[in-house]
LUMPA-881344 format. One record per residue: y, x, z of N, C-alpha, C in turn; residue in three letters. Coordinates in steps of 0.2 Angstrom, whole numbers, plus 5000, padded with zeros to 4 digits. Example, Ala and Ser with C-alpha at 12.3 -4.5 7.8 and 13.67 -1.06 7.14 Angstrom:
2
<rec><n_north>4972</n_north><n_east>5066</n_east><n_up>5039</n_up><ca_north>4978</ca_north><ca_east>5062</ca_east><ca_up>5039</ca_up><c_north>4984</c_north><c_east>5066</c_east><c_up>5039</c_up><marlum>Ala</marlum></rec>
<rec><n_north>4989</n_north><n_east>5064</n_east><n_up>5035</n_up><ca_north>4995</ca_north><ca_east>5068</ca_east><ca_up>5036</ca_up><c_north>5000</c_north><c_east>5064</c_east><c_up>5039</c_up><marlum>Ser</marlum></rec>
//
This chain:
73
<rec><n_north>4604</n_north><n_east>5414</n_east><n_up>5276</n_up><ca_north>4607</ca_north><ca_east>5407</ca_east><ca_up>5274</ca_up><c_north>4601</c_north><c_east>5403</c_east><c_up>5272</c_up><marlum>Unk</marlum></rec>
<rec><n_north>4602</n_north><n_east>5396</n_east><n_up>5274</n_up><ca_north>4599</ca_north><ca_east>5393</ca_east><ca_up>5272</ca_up><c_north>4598</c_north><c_east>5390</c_east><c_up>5262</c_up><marlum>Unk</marlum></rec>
<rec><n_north>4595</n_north><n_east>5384</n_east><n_up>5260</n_up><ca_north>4593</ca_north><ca_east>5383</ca_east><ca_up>5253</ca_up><c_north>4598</c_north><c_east>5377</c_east><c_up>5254</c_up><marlum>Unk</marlum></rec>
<rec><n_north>4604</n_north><n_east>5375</n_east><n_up>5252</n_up><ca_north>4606</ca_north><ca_east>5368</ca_east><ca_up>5253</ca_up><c_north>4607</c_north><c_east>5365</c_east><c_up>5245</c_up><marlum>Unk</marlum></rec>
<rec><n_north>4606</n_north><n_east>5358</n_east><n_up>5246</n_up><ca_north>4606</ca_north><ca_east>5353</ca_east><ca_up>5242</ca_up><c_north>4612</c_north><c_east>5349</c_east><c_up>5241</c_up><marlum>Unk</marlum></rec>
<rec><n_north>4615</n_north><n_east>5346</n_east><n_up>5237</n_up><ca_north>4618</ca_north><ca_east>5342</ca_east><ca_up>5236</ca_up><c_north>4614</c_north><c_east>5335</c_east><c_up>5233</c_up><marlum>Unk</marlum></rec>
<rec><n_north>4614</n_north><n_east>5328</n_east><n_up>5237</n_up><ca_north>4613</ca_north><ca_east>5323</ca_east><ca_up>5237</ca_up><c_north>4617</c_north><c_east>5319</c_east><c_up>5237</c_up><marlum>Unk</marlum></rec>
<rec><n_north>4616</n_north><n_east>5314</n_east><n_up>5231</n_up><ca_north>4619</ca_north><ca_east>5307</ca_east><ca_up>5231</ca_up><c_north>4617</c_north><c_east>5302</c_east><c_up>5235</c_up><marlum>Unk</marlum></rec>
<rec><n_north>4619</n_north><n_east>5297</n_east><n_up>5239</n_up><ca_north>4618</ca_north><ca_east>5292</ca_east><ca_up>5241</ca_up><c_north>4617</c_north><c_east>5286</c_east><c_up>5240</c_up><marlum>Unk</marlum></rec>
<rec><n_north>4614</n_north><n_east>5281</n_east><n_up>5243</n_up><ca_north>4616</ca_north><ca_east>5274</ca_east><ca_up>5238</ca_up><c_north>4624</c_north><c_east>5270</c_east><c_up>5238</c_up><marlum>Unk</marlum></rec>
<rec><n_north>4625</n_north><n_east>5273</n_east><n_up>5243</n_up><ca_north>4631</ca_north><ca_east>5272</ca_east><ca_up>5245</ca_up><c_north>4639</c_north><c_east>5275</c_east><c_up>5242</c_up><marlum>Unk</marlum></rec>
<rec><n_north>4637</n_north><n_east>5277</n_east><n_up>5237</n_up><ca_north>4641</ca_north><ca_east>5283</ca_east><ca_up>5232</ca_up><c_north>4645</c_north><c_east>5288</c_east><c_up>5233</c_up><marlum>Unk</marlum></rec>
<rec><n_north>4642</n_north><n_east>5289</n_east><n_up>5240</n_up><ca_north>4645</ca_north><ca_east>5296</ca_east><ca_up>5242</ca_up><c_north>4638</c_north><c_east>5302</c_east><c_up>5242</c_up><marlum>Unk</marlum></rec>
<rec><n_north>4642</n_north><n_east>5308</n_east><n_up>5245</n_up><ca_north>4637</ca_north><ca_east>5313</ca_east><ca_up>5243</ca_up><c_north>4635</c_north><c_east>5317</c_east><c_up>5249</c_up><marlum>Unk</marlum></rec>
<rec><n_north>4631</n_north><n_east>5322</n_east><n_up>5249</n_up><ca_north>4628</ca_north><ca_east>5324</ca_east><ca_up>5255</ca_up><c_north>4627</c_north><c_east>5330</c_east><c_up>5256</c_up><marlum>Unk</marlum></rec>
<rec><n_north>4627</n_north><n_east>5334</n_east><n_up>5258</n_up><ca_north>4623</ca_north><ca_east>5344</ca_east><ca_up>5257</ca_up><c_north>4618</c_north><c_east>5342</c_east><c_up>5263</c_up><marlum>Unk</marlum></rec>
<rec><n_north>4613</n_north><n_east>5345</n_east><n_up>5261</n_up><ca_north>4609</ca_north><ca_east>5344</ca_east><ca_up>5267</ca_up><c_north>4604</c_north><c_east>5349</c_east><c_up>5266</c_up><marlum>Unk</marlum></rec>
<rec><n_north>4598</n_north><n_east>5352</n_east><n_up>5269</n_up><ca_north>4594</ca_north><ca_east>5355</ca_east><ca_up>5268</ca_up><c_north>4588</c_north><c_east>5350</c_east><c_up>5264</c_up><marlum>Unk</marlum></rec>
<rec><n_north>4584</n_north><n_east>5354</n_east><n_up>5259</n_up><ca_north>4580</ca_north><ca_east>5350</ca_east><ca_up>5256</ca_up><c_north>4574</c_north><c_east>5348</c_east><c_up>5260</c_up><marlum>Unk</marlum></rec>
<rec><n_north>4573</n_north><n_east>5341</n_east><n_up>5255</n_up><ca_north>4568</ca_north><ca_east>5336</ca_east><ca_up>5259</ca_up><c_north>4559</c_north><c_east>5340</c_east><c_up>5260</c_up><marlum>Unk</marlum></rec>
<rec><n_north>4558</n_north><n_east>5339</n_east><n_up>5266</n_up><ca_north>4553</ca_north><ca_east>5342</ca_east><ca_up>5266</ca_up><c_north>4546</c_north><c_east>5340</c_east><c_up>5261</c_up><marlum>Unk</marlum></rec>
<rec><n_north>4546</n_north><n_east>5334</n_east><n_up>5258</n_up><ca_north>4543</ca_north><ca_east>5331</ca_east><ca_up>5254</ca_up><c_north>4546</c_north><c_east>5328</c_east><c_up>5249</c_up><marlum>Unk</marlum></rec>
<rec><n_north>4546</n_north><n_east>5328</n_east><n_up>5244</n_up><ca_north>4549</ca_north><ca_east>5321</ca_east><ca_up>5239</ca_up><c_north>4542</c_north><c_east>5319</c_east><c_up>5234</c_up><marlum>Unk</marlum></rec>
<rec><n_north>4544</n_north><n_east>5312</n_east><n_up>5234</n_up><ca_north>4539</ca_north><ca_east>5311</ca_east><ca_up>5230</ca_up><c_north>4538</c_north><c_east>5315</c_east><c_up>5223</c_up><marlum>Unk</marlum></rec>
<rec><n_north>4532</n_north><n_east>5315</n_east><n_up>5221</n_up><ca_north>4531</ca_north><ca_east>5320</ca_east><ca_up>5216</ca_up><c_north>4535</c_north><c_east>5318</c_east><c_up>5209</c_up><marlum>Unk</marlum></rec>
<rec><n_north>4536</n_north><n_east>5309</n_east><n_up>5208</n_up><ca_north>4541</ca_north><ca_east>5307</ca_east><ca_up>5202</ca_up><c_north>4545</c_north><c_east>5309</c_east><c_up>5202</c_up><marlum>Unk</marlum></rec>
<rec><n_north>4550</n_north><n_east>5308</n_east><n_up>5208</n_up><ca_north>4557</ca_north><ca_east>5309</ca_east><ca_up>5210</ca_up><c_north>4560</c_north><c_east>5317</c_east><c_up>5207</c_up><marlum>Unk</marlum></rec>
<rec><n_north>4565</n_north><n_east>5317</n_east><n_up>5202</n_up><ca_north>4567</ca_north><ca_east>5323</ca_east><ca_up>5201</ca_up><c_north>4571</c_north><c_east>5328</c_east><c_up>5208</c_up><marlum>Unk</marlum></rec>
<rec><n_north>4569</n_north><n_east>5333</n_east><n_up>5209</n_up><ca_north>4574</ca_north><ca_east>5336</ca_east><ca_up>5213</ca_up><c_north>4581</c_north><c_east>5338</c_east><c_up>5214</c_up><marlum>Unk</marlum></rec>
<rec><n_north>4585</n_north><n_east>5338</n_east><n_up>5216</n_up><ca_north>4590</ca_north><ca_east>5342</ca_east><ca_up>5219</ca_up><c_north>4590</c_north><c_east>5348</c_east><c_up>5216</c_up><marlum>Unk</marlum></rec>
<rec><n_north>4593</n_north><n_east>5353</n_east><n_up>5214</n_up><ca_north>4594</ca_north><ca_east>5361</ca_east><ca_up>5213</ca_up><c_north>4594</c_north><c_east>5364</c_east><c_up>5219</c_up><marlum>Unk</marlum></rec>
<rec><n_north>4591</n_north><n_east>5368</n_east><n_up>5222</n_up><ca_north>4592</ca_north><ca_east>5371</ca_east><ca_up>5226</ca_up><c_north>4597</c_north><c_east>5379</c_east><c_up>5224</c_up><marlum>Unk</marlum></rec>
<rec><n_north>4598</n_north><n_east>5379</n_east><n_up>5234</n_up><ca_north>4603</ca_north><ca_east>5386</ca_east><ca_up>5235</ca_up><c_north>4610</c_north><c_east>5385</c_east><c_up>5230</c_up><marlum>Unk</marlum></rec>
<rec><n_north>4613</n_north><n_east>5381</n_east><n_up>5231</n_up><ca_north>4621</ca_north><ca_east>5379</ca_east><ca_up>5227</ca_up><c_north>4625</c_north><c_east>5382</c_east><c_up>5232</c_up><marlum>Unk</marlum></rec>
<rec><n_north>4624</n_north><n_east>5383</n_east><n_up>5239</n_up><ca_north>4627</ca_north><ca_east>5389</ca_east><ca_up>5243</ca_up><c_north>4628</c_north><c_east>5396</c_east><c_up>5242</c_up><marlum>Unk</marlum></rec>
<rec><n_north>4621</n_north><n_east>5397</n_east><n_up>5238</n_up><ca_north>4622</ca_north><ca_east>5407</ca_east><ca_up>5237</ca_up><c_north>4627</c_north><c_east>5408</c_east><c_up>5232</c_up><marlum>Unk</marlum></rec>
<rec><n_north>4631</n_north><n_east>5403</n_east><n_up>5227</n_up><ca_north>4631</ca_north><ca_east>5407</ca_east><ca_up>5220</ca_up><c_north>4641</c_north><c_east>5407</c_east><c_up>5224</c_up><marlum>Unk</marlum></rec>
<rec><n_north>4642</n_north><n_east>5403</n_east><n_up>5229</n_up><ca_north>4648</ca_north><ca_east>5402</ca_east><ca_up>5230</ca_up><c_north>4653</c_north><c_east>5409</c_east><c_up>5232</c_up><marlum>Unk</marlum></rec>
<rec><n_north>4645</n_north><n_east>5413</n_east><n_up>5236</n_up><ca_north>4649</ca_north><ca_east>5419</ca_east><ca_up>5238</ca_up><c_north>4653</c_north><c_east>5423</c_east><c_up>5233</c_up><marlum>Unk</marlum></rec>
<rec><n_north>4651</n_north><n_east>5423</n_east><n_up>5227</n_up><ca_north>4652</ca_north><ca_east>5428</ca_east><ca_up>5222</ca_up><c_north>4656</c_north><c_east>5425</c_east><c_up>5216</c_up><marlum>Unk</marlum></rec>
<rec><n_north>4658</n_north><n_east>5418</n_east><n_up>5217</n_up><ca_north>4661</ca_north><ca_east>5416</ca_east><ca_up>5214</ca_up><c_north>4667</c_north><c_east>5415</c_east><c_up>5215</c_up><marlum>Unk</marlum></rec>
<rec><n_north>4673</n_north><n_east>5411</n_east><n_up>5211</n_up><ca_north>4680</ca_north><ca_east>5410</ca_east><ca_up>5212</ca_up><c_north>4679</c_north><c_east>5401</c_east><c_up>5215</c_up><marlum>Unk</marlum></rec>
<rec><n_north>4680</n_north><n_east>5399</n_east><n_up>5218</n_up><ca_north>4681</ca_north><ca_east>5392</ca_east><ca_up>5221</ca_up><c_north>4682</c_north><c_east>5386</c_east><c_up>5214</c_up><marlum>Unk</marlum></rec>
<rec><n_north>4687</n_north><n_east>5387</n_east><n_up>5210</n_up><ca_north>4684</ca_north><ca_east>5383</ca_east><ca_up>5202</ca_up><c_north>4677</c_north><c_east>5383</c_east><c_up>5198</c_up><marlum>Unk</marlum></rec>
<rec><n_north>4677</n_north><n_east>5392</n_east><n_up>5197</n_up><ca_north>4670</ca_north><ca_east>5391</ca_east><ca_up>5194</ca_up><c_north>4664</c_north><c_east>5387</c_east><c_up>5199</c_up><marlum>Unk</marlum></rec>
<rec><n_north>4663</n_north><n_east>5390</n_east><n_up>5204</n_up><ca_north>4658</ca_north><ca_east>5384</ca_east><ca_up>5209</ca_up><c_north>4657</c_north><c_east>5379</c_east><c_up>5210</c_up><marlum>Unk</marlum></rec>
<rec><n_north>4663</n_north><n_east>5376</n_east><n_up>5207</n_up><ca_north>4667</ca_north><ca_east>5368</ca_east><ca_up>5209</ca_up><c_north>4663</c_north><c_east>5366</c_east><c_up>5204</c_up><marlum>Unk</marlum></rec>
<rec><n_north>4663</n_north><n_east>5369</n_east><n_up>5197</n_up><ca_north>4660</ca_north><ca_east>5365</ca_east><ca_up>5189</ca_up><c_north>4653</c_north><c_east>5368</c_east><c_up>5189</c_up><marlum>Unk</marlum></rec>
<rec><n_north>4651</n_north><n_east>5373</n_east><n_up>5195</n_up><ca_north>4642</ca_north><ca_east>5375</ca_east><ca_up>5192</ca_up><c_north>4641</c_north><c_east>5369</c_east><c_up>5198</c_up><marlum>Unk</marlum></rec>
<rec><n_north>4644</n_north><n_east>5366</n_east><n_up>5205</n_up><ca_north>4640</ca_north><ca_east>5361</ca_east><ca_up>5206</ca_up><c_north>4641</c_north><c_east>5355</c_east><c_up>5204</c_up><marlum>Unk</marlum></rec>
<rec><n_north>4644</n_north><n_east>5354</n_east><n_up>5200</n_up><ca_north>4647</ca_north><ca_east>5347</ca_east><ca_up>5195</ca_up><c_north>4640</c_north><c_east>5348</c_east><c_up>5193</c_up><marlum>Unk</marlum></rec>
<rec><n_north>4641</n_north><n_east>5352</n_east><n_up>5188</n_up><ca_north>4634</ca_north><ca_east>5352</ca_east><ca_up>5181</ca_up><c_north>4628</c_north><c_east>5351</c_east><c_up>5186</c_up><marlum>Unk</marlum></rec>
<rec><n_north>4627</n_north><n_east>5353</n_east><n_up>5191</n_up><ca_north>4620</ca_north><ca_east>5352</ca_east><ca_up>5196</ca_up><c_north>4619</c_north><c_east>5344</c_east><c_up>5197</c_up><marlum>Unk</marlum></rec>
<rec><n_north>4623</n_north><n_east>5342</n_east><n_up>5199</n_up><ca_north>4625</ca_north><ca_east>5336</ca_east><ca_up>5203</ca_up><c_north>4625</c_north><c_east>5331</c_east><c_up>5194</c_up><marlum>Unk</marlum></rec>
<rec><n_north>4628</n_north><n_east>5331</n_east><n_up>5191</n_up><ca_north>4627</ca_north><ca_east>5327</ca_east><ca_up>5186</ca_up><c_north>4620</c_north><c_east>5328</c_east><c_up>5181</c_up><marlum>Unk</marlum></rec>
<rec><n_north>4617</n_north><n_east>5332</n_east><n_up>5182</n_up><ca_north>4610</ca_north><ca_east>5333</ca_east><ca_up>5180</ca_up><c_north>4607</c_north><c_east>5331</c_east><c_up>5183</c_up><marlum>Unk</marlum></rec>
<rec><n_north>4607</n_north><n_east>5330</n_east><n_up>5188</n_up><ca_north>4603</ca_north><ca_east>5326</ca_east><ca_up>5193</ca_up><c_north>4605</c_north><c_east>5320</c_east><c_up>5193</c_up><marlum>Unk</marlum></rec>
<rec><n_north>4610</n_north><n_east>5317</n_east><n_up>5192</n_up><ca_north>4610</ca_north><ca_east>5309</ca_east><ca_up>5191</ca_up><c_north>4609</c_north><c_east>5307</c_east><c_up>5185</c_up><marlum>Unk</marlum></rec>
<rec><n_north>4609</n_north><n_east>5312</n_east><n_up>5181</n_up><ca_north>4605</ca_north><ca_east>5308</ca_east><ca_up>5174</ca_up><c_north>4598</c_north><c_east>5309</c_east><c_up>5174</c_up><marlum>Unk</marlum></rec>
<rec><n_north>4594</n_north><n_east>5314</n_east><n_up>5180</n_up><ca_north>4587</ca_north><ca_east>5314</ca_east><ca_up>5178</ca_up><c_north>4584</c_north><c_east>5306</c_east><c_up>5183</c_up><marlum>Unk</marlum></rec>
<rec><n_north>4587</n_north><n_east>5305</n_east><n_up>5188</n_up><ca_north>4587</ca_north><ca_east>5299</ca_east><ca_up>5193</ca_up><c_north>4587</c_north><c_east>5295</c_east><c_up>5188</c_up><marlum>Unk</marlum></rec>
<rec><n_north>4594</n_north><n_east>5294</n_east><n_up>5186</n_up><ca_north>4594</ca_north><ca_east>5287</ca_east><ca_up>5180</ca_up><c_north>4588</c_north><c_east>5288</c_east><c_up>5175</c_up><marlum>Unk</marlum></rec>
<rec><n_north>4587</n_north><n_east>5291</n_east><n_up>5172</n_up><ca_north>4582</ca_north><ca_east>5291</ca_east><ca_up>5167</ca_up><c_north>4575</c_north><c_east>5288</c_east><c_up>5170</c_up><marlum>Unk</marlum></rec>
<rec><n_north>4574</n_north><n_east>5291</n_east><n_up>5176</n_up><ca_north>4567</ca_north><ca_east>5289</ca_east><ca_up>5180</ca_up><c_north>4567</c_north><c_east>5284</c_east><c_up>5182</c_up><marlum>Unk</marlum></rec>
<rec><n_north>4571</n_north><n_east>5279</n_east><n_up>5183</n_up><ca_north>4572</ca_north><ca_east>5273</ca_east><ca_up>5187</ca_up><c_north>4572</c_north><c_east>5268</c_east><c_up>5178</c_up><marlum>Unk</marlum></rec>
<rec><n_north>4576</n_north><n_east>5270</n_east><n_up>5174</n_up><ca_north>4576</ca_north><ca_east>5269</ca_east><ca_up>5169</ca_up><c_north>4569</c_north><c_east>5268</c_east><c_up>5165</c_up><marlum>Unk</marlum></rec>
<rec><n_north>4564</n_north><n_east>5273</n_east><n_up>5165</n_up><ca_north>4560</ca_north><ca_east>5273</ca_east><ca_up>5163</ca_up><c_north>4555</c_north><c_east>5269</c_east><c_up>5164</c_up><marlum>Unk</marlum></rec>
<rec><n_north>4557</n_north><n_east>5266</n_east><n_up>5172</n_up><ca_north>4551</ca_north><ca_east>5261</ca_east><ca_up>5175</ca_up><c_north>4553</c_north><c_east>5253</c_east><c_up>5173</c_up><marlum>Unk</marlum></rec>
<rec><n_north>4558</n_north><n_east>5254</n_east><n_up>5170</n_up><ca_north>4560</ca_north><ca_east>5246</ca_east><ca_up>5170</ca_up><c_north>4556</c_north><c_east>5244</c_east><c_up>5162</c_up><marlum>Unk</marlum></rec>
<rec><n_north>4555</n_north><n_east>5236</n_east><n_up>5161</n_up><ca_north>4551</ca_north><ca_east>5232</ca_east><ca_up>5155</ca_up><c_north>4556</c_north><c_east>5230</c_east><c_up>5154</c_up><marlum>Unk</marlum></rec>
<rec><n_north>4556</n_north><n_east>5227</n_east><n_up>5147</n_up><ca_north>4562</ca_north><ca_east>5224</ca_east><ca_up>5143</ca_up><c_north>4561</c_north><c_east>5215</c_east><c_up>5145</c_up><marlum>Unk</marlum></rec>
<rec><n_north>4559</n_north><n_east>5213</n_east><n_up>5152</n_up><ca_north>4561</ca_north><ca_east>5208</ca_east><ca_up>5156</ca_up><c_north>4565</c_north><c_east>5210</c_east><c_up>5161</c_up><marlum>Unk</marlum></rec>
<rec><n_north>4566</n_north><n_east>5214</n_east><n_up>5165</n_up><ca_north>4571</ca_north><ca_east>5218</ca_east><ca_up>5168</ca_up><c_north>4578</c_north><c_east>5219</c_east><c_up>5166</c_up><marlum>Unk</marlum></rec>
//
């Protein structure tokens, strides 16, 4: 199996896709392998362990784009 990600859009939809072969070094990552843990799990628990992935990750984004901003922006 492959490592797959869940990604946000700008567009506010979402994505799985295999991770990016490069990301910029700022850029927080994705969690990888949200597909392995699904085999062992019940379909609600994996439903909230990729929630808490996915909302962790839009609060490290927010925070990073957040941190670039001046108090003129």
């Amino acid at each position: 199996k492959e490592n797959l990600c869940l990604y946000g859009n700008p567009d506010q939809s979402w994505e799985v896709n295999l991770p990016a072969e490069e990301v910029p070094p700022e850029l927080p990552e994705p969690a990888l392998g949200i597909n392995f843990a699904r085999d062992g799990m019940n379909r609600k628990d994996w439903l909230s362990l990729v929630a808490v992935h996915s909302d962790s990750w839009l609060l490290s984004v927010a925070f990073y784009h957040g941190a670039r901003f001046n108090r003129n922006e």
